[in-house]
Every structure is written in C-alpha cells, then in structure tokens.
C-alpha positions as CSV (number, residue, x, y, z in Angstrom):
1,X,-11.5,29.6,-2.6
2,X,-10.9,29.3,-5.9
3,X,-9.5,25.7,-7.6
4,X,-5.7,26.8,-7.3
5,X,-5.8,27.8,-4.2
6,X,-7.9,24.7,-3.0
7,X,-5.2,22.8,-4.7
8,X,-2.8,24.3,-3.2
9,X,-4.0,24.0,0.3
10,X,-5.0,20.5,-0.1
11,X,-1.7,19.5,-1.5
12,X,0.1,20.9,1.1
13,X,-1.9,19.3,4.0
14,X,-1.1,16.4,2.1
15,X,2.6,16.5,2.6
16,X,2.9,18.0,6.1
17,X,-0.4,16.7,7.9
18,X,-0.4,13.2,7.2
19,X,1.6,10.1,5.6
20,X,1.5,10.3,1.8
21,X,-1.0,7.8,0.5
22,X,2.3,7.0,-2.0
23,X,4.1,6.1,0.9
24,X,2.1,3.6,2.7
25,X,1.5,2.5,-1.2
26,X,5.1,1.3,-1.6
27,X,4.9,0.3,1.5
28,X,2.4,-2.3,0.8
29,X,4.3,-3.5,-2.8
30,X,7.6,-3.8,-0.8
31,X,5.9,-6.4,1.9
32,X,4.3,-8.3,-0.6
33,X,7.2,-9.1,-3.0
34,X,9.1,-9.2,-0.2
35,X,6.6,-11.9,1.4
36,X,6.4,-14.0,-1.9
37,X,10.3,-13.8,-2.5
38,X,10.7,-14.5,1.0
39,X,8.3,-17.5,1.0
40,X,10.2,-19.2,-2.2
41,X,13.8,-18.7,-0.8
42,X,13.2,-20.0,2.5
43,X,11.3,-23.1,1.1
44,X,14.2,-23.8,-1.6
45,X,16.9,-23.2,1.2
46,X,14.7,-25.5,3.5
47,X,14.8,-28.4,1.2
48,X,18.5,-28.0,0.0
49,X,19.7,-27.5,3.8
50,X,20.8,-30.9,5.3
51,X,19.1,-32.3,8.1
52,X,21.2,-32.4,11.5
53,X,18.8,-34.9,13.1
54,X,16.6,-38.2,12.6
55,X,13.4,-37.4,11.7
56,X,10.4,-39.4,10.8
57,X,8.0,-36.9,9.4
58,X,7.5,-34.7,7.0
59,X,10.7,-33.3,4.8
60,X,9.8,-29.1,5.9
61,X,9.8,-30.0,9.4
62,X,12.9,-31.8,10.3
63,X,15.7,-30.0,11.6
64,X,17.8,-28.2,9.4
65,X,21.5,-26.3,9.5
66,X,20.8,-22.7,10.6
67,X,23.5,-21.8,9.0
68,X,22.8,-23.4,5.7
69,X,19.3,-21.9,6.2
70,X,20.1,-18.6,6.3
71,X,23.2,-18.5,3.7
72,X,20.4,-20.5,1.4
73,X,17.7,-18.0,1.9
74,X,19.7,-14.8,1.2
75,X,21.1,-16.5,-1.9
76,X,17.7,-17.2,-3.3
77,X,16.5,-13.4,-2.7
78,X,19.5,-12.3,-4.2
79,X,18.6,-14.6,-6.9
80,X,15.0,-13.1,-7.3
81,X,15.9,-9.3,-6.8
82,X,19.1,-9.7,-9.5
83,X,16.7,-9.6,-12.8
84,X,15.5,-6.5,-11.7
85,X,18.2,-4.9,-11.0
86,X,19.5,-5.7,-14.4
87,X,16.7,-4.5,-16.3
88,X,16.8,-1.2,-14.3
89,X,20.2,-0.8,-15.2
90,X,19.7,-1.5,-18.7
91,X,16.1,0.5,-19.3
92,X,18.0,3.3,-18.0
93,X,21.4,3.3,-20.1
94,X,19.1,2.3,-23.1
95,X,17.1,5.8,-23.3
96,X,20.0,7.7,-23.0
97,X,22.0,6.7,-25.8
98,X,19.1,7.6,-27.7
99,X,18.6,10.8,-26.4
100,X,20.9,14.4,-27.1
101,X,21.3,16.8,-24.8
102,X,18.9,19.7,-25.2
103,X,22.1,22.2,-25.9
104,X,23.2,20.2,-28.6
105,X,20.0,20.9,-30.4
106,X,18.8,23.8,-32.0
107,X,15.5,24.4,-29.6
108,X,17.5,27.1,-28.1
109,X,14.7,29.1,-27.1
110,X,13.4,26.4,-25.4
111,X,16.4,25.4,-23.9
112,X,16.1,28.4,-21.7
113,X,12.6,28.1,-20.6
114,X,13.3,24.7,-19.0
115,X,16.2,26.2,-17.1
116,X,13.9,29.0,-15.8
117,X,11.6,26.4,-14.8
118,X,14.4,24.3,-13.2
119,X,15.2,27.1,-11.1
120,X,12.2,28.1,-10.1
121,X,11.5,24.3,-8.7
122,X,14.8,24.5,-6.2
123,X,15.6,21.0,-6.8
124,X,18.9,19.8,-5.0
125,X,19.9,18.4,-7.8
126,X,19.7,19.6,-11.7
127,X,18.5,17.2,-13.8
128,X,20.6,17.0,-17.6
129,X,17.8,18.1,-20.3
130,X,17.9,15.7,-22.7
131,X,15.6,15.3,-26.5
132,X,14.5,11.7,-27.1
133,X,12.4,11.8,-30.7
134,X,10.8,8.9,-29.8
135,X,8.5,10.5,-27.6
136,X,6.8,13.2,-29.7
137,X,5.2,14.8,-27.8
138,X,5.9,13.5,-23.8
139,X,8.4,13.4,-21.5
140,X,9.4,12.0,-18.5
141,X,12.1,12.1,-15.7
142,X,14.6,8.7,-15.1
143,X,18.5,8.1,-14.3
144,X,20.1,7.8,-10.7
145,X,19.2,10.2,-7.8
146,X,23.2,11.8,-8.4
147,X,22.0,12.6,-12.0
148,X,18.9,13.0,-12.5
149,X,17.6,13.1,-16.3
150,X,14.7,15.2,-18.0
151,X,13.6,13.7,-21.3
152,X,11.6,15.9,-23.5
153,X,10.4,15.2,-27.0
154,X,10.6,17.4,-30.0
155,X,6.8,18.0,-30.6
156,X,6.7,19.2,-27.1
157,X,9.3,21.7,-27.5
158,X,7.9,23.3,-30.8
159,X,4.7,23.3,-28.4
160,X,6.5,26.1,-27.1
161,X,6.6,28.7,-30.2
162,X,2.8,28.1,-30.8
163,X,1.2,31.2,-28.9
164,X,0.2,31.8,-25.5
165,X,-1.9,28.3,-25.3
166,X,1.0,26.0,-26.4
167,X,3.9,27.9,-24.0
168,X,1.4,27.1,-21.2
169,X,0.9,23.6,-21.8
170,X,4.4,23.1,-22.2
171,X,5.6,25.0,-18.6
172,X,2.7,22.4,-17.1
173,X,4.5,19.1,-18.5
174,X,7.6,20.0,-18.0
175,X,6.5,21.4,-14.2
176,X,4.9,18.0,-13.7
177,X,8.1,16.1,-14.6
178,X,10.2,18.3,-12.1
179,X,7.4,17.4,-9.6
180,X,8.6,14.0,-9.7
181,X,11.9,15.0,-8.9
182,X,11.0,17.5,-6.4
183,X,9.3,14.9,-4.3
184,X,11.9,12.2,-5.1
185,X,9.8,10.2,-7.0
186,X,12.9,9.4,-9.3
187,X,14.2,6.9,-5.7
188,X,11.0,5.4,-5.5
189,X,10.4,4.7,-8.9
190,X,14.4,2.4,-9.1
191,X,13.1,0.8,-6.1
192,X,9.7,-0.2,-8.1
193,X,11.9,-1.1,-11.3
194,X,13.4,-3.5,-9.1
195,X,10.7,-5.2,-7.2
196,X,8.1,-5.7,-10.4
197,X,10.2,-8.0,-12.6
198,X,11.0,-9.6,-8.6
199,X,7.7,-10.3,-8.2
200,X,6.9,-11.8,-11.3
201,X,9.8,-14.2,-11.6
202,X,8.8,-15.4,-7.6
203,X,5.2,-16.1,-9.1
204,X,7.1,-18.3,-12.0
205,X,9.6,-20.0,-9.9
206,X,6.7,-20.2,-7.1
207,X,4.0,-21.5,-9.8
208,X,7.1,-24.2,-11.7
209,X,8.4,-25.5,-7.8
210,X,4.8,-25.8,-6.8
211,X,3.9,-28.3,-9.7
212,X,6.9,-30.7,-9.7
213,X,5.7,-30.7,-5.7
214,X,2.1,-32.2,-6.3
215,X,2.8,-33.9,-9.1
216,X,5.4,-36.0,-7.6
217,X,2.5,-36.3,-5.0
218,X,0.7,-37.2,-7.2
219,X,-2.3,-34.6,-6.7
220,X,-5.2,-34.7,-8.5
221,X,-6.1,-32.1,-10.9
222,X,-8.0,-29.9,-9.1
223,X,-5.3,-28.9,-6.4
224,X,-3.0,-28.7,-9.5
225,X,-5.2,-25.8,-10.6
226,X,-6.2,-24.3,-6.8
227,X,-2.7,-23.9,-6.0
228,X,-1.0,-22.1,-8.8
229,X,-4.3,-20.0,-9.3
230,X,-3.2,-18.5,-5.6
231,X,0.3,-18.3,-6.7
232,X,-1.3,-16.6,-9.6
233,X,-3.5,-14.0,-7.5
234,X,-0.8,-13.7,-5.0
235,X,1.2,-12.3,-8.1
236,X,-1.2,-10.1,-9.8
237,X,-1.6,-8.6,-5.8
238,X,1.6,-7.3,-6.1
239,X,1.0,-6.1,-10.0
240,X,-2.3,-4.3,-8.9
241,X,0.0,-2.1,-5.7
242,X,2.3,-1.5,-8.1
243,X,0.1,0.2,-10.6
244,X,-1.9,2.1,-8.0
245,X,1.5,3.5,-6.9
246,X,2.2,4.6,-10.0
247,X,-1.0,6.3,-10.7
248,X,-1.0,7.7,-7.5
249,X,2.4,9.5,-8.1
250,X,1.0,11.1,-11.3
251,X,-1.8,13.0,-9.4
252,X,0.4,14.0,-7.0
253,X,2.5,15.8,-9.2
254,X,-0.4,17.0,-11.5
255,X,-1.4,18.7,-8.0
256,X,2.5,20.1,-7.8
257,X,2.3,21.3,-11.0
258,X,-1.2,22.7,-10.5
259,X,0.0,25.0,-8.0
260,X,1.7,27.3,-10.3
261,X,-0.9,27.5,-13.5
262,X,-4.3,25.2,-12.5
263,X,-5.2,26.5,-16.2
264,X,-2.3,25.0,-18.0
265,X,-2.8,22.3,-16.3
266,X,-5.9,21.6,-17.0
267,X,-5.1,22.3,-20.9
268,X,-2.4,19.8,-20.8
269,X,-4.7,17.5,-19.8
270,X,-7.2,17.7,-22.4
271,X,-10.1,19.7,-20.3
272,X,-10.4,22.2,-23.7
273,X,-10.2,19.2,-26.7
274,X,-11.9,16.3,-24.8
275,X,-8.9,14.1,-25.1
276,X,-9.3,13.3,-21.5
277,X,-12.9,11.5,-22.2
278,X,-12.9,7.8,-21.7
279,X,-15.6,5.4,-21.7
280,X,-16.3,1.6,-22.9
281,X,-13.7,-1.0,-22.5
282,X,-11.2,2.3,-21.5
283,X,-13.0,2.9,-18.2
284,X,-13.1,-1.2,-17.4
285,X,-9.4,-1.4,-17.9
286,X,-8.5,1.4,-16.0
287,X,-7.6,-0.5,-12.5
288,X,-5.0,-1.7,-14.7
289,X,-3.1,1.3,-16.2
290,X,0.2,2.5,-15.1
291,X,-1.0,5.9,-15.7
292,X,-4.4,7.0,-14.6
293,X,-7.0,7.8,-17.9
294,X,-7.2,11.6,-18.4
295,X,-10.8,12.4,-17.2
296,X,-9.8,11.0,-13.7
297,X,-6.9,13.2,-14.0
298,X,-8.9,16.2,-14.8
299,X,-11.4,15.3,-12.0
300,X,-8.2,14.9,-9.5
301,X,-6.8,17.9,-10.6
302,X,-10.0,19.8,-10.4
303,X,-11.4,18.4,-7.0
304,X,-7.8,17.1,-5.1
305,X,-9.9,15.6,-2.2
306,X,-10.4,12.6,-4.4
307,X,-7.4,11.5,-4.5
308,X,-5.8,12.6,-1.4
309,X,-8.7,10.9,0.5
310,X,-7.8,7.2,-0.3
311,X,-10.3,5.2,-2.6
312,X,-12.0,1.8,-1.2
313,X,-9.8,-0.2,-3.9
314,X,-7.0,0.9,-1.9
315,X,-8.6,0.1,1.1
316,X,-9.2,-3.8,0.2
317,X,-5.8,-4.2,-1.4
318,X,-3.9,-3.1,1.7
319,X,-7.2,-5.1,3.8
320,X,-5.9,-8.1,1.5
321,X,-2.1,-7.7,2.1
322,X,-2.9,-7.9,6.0
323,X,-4.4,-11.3,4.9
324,X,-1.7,-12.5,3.5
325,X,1.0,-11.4,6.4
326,X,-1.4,-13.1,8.7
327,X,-0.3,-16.7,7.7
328,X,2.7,-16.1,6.4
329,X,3.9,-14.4,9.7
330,X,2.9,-17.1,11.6
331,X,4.2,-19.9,9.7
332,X,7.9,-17.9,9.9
333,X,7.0,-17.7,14.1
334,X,6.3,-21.4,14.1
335,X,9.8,-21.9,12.4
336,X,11.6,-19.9,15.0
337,X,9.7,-20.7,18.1
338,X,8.6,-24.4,17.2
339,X,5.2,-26.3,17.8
340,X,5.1,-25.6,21.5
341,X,4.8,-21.9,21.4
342,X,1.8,-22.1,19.0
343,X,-0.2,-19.9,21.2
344,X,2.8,-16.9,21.9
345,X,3.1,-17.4,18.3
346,X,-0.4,-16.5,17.5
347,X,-1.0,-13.9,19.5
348,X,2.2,-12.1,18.2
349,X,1.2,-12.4,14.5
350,X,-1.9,-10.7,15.3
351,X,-0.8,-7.9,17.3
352,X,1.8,-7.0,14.6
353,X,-0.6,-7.4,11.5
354,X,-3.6,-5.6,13.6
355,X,-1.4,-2.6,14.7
356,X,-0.4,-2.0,10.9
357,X,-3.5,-2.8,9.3
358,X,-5.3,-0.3,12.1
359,X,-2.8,2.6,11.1
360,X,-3.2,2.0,7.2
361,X,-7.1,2.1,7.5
362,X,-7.0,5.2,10.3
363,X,-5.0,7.2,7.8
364,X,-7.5,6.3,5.1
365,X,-10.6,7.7,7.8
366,X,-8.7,10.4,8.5
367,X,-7.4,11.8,5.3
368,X,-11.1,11.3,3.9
369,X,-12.5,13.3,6.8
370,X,-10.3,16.2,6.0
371,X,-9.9,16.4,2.3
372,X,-12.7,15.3,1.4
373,X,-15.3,16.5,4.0
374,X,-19.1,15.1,4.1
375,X,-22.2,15.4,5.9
376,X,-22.5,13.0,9.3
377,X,-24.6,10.5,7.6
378,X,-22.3,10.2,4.5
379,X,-19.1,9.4,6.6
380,X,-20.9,6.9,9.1
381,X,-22.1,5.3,5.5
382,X,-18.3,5.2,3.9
383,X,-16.8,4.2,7.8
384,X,-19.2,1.2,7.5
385,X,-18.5,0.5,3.9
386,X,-14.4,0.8,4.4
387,X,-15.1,-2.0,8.0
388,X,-16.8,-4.6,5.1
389,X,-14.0,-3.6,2.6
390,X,-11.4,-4.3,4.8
391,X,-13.1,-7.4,6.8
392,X,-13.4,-9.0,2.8
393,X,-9.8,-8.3,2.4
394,X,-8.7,-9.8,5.6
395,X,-10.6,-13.7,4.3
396,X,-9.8,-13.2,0.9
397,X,-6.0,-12.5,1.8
398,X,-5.4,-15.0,4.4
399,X,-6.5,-17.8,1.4
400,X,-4.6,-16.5,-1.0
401,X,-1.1,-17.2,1.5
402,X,1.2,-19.9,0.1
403,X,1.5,-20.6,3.6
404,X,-0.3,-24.3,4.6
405,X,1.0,-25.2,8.0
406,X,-0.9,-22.7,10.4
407,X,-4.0,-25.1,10.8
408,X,-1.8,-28.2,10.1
409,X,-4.4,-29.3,8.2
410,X,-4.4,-28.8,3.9
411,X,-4.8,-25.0,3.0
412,X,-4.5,-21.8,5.2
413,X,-7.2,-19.1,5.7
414,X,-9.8,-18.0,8.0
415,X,-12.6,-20.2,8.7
416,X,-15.7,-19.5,6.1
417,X,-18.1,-20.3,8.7
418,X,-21.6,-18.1,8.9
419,X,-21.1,-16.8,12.5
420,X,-16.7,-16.6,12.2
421,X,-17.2,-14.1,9.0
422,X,-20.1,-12.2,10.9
423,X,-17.5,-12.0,14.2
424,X,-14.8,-10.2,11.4
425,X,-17.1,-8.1,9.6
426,X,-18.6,-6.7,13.4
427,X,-14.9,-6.1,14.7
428,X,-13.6,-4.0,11.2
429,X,-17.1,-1.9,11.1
430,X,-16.5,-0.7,15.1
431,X,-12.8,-0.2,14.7
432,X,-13.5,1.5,11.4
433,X,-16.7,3.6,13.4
434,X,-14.3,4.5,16.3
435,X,-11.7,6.0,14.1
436,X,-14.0,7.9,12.1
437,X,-15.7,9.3,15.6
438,X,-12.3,10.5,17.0
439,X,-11.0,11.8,13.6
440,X,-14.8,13.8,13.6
441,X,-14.1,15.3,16.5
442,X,-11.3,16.7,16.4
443,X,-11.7,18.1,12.6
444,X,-14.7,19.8,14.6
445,X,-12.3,21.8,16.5
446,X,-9.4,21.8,13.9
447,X,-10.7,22.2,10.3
448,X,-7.5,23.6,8.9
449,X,-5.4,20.6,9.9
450,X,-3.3,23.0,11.9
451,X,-2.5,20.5,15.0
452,X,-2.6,17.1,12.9
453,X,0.6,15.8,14.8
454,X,-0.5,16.2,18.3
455,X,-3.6,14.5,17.4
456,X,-1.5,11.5,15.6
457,X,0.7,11.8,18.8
458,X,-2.8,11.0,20.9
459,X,-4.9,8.6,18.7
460,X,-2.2,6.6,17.1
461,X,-1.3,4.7,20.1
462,X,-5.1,4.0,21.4
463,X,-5.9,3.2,17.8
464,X,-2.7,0.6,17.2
465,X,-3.7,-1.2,20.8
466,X,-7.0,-1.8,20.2
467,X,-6.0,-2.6,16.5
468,X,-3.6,-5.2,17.5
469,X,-6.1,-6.8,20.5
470,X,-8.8,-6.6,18.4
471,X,-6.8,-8.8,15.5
472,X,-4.8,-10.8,17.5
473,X,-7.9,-12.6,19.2
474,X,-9.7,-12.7,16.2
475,X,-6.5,-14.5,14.6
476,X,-6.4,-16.6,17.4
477,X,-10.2,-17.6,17.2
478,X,-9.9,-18.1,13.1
479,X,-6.7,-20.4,13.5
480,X,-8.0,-22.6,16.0
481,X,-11.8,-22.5,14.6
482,X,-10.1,-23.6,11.5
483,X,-8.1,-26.6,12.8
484,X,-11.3,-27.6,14.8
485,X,-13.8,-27.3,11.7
486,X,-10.9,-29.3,9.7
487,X,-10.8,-32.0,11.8
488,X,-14.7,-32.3,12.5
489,X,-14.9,-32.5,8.5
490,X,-12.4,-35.6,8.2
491,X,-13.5,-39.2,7.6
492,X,-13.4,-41.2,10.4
493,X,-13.2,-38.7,13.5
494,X,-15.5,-38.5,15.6
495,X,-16.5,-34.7,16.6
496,X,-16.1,-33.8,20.1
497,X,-18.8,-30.6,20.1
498,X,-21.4,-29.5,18.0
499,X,-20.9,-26.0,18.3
500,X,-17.8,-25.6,17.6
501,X,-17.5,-21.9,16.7
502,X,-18.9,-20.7,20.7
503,X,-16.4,-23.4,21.8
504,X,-13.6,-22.3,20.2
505,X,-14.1,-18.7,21.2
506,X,-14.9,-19.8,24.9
507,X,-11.7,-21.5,24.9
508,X,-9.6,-18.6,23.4
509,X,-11.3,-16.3,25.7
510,X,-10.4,-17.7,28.5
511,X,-6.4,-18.2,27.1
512,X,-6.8,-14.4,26.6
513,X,-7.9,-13.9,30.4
514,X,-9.8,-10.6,31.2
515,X,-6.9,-8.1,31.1
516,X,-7.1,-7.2,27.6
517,X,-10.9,-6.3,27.8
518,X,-10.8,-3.9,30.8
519,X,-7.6,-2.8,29.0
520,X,-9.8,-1.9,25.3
521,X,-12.7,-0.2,27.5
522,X,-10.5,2.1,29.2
523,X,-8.5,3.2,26.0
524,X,-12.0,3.8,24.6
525,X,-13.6,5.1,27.3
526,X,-10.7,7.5,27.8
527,X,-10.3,8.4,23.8
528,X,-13.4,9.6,22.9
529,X,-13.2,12.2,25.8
530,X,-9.8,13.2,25.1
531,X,-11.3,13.3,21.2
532,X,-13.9,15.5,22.4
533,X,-11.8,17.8,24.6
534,X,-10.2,18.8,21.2
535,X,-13.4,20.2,19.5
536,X,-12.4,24.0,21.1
537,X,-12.0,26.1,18.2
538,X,-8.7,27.4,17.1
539,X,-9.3,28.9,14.2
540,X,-8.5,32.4,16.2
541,X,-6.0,31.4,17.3
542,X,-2.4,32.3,15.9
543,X,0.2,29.5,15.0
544,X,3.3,28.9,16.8
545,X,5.5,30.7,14.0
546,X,3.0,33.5,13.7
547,X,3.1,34.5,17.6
548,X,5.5,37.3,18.3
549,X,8.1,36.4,20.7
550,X,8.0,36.9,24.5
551,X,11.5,39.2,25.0
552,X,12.1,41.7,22.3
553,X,16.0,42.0,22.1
C-alpha cells in the first residue's frame, strides 16, 4: 500500500468507523467553558437571589427564590457568552471588507482553477473566492455556514503560473481549505470563536469575585494565591482543548487534501525545502500552537495513524476534564436534592462522569488499536500507560474544581492518601486493560474495520456499566475518605479510627451492597467471550452492498 492509499484508507475509517477525535475534542472544550461559565452565574445569581427563609448559616446555603435563581443564572451566561459573540461577528465582517472578490481581479487564470477545484469537492454550499493581500501567501476559509468564504492571498495565486511544482502546491492549499468546509469545520470553528473569549472572561470575573470573597474574609495570603492559581489552571484547561482542537482539524484536512495529490501535499508542507523542521524553543512551545509545527504535519501526513490514534496529552486533558465534572456535578446534585440525598447524589455523579470518561478513553484504545497497530507487548505497555495517564487526570482535575462544598470541609479533590491514589491508579489500568483486550480481539477477526458498529453496538454498553460502577464507588470512597481524613486532621477532634482509608471503603461497600459486583463479573465474564467469538475471519467475506441480491427481477 502505498502512502496515498494508506491515507486514504485510514481517513476514511476515520470518518465512518469511529467518533472523530475532533468531535469528542469540542466536546470536551464545550463542558468545560460551559462548567466555568456555569459555576460563576449560578454563584452570582445565588448571592443576588433573595432569601425566602430564616437562616442562620452560611449565605450559599440558605434558601433562595427558584425563580430568581434561574432568571439570574441565564442572565450571567448570557452575560459571559455575549463578548464572544461580538468578536465573532466583528473578526468576520472585518476580513471581508479587506478582501476583493477573486473575479474582480485580474488572476483570471486562477480564478478558474479554484472553481475546478470547488467542483470537484461537491460542497453543498459554494464558498465566494475572495483575495486578502494581507496574507501573502496563505489562505483560509471563515464567514457563516449560508456563505461560506475562501480567502486566498496574492503570492499564492501567482504560485500558480510557476511550473508544474507551484500549480501543485497551490491545488493542495486550496484543497485543504475546501476540506474544512467539506467536513464543516467552518460550524465548529463559530462555535470555538465564541466559547474562547467565554472562557477567558469567566477566569477574569471568576479570578476578580474570588478575591473581594477572601479578602473580605480576610484570608491569608496563601489561599489568596491557591485559589486564583486554580481559577487560573481551570482557565488555561479550557485554552489547551481549544488549541488541540484546532490542531487536530488541520491534520484532518491535510489528510482530505492528501487524498487527491499526497505529493503536493507534502510539497506544500515543506518535505522538499525543510521549512517544516522545528527544533529548540519551537518544539517546547508546540502544545501551545493553534496550528500544529510543519514537521508534525509532514509526519501526520506521511504516517496518518498518528494522529487518528489519539495522543496521551489528549488522554489526560479529557482524564482531567472528568476531574473537574466530578465536583462540580455533585455540588449542582446537592443544590437540587439537598443535604439529605448526599449518598443518591454521589453515586449519580459518578455513574454519569464514569460512563463518559469510559467512552472517551475506549475510543482512544480502540482507534490506537486500529490505526495505529502494534505488537502485543507494545499495546499492553501504552493500555497501562493511558490507565496512569488518566488516573493522574482524574486527582489533578478534581483539585483544580472551584467547587468547595462536596467534603464540607475547605477545598474539593480526591483524597492524596498513599493507598486512595494506589485504589484509582489499579481501577483506570484494568478498565484501560479490558478495553484494550476486547478491542484486540475483535481487530483479530476484523482488521479492515468492516463491522466497527456492531462491535460499538456490543462493547459500548458493557464498557459504560462497568465505567460508571467502577467511578461511582470510587467517587463515593474519595468523597467520604476525604471528609473523614479532613476531620481527623482538625485541632481539637478526636479521631474515631486509625485506619481510616479500610474504614471508609468497608462502609461504602456495604452502602453499595453486593449487587453491583456480581453485576461487573458477569458483564466481564460474558464480554470477553462475546469478544472472542468475533475473532472468525471475514476478510472473505463480501460486504453487505457487494453481495448480489437474492430475486433477480
């Protein structure tokens, strides 16, 4: 197989075999800003709502109008989404004042080459070809999904006249741009333009609110500097998705455009002048780029498995995101349920981050088993590696949550005790183990991807129980491990066990009951058969469109 035609068939399992990594990238963004925006509306509609009863303690937890809640907290996210919006708006009519249409100008030649290519991309809706000098020798893609825009620059379009090479390079930008559009990018991208300049004004107002609060506490310095550092990270979270979204969607439509001319490609990229080498500070900076650094686009393009099978940074920022939601879900569950559901609340929180956390990291397995195949020992290496990955993001996540009444005591997080992290890291390397054993067996028996729904249609539902078990009693442990461990540490109490980790655990144990257990070993004793029963081969076998049909008319 040569590399367009391994391009080619990786791209294309890509889109019809599984969830696009781009997807579940936006995905992530989207639930974060939303999380932080959410977090500062309904704590500014909290203290601005009036109380509707006597209450002695604290100010959050009084009871408030549910009306005024509610009219508060949309008025707030409105408030926080609004500059984005703007700016959209405004980026948007900005370059195209300063643009001409491309039949205004006299590249008339290439005027007619971009149409051919337009045609040949079936797009359902034309973009308008505009020139904007500004950009030399670039282009990209913006406006409205009803009017789409192409902007080209000059230097690109003379790129054209210059021989065989320079029409080449030129048909690979400009196929590259009509990727975008092709696989709506163009929608995605507004929705980004929106939520960025929404998640940095949360982190302001959140970081501003946040410091008239302890200082009219009258904190000392050092929680002054804790807690608008995790307003900080919790900010720079959302940055870091963002960017990896956007790096992902250029070497997914490097891959489009690939398909066509792999060798113009590669020449747009630099593979013939070395432009694409990077090294030094470059390479160090490059988790930070909007648009990924021309030698891993060459290496992408090249080799698509690396990029279609998702990379362990990925892993730990969507592992940290589940961190987050943790506390933050269950402080919203305590608001609607109250105090005396604590337990209901718990368990719910988990089961809900677990099943979504177990889908994003099986997809990651499962993609990497397929695109970017390896030896026995190398996946059971990388499976163990993405369970420690993700068990990292999981603590790391669940301190970085604004949140701070799950334990009721100071900050939220998961306990940093010896044996509690040992318990988290275990669970995330056998869920991570088990995926990567039933995605092995059936790639044994389905190599080309050609029967990647029915297995989704099997192992999704096994996987998301015992994702959402699995979590939801190791939430449950964490949260009351926590409170206990708090409490033990406080001046003046008096500790009621000395092991309070096998305490803990006996007691949440024996809240869980056994069902859930007998439950877990039948879905995995059950799986791996059904797993294995897959490995027939059906590689000689034809596909449902290929087989002729049973009555001939």
């Amino acid at each position: 197989m040569n590399a367009s035609s391994a391009s080619r068939h990786s791209a294309s399992l890509d889109i019809e075999a599984f969830p696009s990594d781009m997807s579940l990238m936006l995905i992530l963004l989207v639930v974060t800003v939303l999380g932080q925006d959410l977090f500062f509306a309904l704590w500014m509609a909290t203290l601005q709502a009036p109380v509707t009863e006597l209450c002695t303690g604290a100010p959050l937890d009084c009871p408030r109008d549910p009306g005024a809640m509610v009219s508060g907290t949309f008025n707030y996210l409105l408030m926080l989404l609004t500059p984005g919006i703007v700016i959209g708006l405004h980026t948007s009519r900005r370059r195209h004042r300063r643009s001409t249409p491309l039949a205004e100008t006299p590249f008339h030649g290439a005027a007619e080459a971009v149409a051919g290519l337009i045609r040949e991309a079936r797009l359902r809706r034309e973009p308008v070809v505009m020139v904007d000098r500004r950009l030399t020798s670039g282009a990209y893609v913006t406006g409205q999904r009803r009017r789409p825009l192409l902007m080209l620059g000059p230097e690109l379009l003379v790129l054209r006249e210059k021989g065989d090479h320079g029409r080449r390079i030129f048909e690979a930008v400009v196929r590259h741009e009509l990727a975008h559009l092709r696989g709506r990018d163009l929608q995605t991208y507004n929705v980004l333009t929106v939520f960025r300049p929404s998640n940095l004004f949360a982190g302001a107002f959140i970081a501003f609110a946040m410091t008239l609060e302890l200082l009219n506490r009258r904190a000392t310095p050092g929680d002054l500097v804790v807690a608008l550092a995790r307003a900080l990270l919790l900010t720079l979270l959302g940055e870091l998705i963002a960017r990896a979204y956007l790096r992902i969607r250029e070497h997914h439509a490097d891959l489009q455009a690939g398909m066509t001319d792999q060798e113009g490609l590669l020449a747009a990229l630099g593979a013939e002048t070395g432009r694409a080498d990077g090294t030094g500070a470059a390479r160090l900076r490059s988790w930070l780029r909007h648009h990924p650094m021309g030698i891993d686009r060459l290496d992408v393009a090249r080799t698509p498995g690396r990029v279609l099978a998702s990379s362990p940074g990925r892993v730990f920022l969507g592992a940290t995101v589940a961190g987050v939601l943790l506390p933050m879900l269950q402080d919203l569950l305590l608001r609607f349920y109250g105090p005396r559901d604590g337990s209901f609340t718990l368990v719910l929180c988990g089961l809900l981050v677990g099943v979504g956390l177990t889908l994003f990291v099986g997809f990651t397995l499962w993609r990497h088993q397929w695109y970017a195949g390896s030896p026995a020992l190398a996946r059971l290496g990388r499976s163990a590696l993405t369970g420690l990955i993700v068990a990292g993001g999981i603590v790391a996540g669940s301190w970085l949550a604004l949140y701070t009444r799950v334990s009721g005591y100071g900050l939220s997080g998961t306990p940093l005790a010896p044996s509690f992290l040992a318990a988290v890291a275990t669970a995330a390397v056998l869920l991570c183990g088990w995926l990567t054993l039933v995605g092995a067996q059936w790639f044994r028996g389905d190599p080309q991807a050609q029967r990647i729904p029915r297995f989704l249609k099997l192992a999704v539902v096994p996987a998301c129980l015992i994702g959402g078990w699995l979590m939801a009693g190791v939430w449950t442990w964490g949260v009351g491990l926590q409170g206990v461990l708090t409490a033990c540490s406080t001046q003046g109490y008096v500790c009621p066990t000395s092991t309070p980790e096998r305490d803990v655990a006996g007691a949440v144990t024996g809240s869980f009951g056994t069902g859930p257990v007998p439950v877990m070993v039948a879905l995995i004793a059950l799986a791996v058969p059904l797993a294995a029963r897959f490995t027939a081969p059906v590689n000689g076998r034809l596909s449902r469109a290929a087989r002729p049909p049973r009555r001939t008319p």
